[in-house]
N, C-alpha and C positions, 0 to 999 in steps of 0.2 A: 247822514249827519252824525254827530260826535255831540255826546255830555260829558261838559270838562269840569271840575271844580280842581281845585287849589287846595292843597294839605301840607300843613308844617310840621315837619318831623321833631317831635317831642321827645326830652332824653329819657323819660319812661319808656317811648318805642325802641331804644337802646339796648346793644352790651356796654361792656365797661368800655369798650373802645370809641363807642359811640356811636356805632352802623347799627342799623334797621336791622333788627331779627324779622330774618325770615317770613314769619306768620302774620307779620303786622300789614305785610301788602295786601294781606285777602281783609283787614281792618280798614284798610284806604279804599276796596275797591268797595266793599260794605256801606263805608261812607259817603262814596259818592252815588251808589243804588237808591242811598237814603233821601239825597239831596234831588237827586232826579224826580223821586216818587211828589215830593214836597213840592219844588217847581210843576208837577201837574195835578195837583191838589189831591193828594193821597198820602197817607204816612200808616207805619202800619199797624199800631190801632186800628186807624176806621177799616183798614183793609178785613181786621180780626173783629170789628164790631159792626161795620155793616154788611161783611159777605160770609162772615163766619168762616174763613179760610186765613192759615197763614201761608206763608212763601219758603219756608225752608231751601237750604242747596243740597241738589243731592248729588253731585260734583264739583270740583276744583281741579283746574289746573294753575299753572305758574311755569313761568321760565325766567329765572334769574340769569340778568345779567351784567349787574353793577350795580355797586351797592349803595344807598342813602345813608346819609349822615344825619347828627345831630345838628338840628337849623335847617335844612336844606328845606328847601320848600319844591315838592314833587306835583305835579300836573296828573289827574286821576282823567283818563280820557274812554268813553263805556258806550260801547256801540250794540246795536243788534246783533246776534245770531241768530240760527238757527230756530225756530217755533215751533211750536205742536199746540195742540186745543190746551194743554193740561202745564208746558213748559216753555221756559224762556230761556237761553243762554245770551248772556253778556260778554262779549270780545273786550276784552281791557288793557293797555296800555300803562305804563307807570315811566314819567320822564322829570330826568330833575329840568327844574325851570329854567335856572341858570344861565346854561349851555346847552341845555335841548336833549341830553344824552339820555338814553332809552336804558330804563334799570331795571322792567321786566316786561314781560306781555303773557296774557293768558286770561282765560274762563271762568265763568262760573254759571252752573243751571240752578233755575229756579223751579218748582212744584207748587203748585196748588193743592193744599193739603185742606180739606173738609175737618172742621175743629169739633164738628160731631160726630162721626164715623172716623176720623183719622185714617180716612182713604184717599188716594190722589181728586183730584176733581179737576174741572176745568176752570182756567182764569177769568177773572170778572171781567167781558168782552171792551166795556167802556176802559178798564184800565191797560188795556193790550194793544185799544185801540189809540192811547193818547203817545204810550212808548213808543208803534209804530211810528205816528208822525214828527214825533220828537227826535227821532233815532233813523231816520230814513232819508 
């Protein structure tokens, strides 16, 4: 399964021309990481105040391939990858709404980082297990 949320491109996400800089897709894909965690009752405070761990990336990729405009309203679509005890990668998608056209695709990993040791750790089982089912 696919978590899709909806994002309006803002002309602060702009150049002067009005296309989406670059960096603002791993902003979109962020935001809809955020929107997913929220739809299974987690954000991530409680994540950093009931498990004592944050989620840092400790990769990114991206593949541009047309670029967003000012206005456009882009389709953020975030599926499972690859899992380990300790990480998550998210397969992500970025499509303007419009016309359907595919403007990038690509990754990002997540870690479980222990906020007392600042050592990797493993993710809290109930929160991997909700992505699972949500994402599968």
């Amino acid at each position: 399964m696919v978590f899709r949320t909806d994002i309006t491109v803002r002309w602060v996400d702009t150049d002067a021309l009005g296309v989406v800089h670059y960096s603002n897709y791993f902003r979109y894909v962020e935001a809809a990481e955020e929107e997913l965690y929220r739809s299974l009752g987690f954000t991530f405070k409680k994540l950093n105040e009931r498990y004592r761990i944050a989620i840092p990336r400790i990769e990114a990729f991206c593949k541009y391939k047309a670029p967003a405009r000012f206005g456009d309203i882009v389709a953020v679509a975030l599926r499972l990858g690859e899992k380990t005890d300790k990480t998550m990668r998210y397969d992500f998608e970025i499509q303007r709404t419009h016309d359907g056209e595919l403007l990038c695709d690509g990754y990002i990993r997540i870690i479980g980082l222990d906020l007392t040791s600042w050592k990797a750790t493993d993710l809290p089982p109930d929160l991997v297990g909700k992505v699972e089912a949500a994402l599968k």
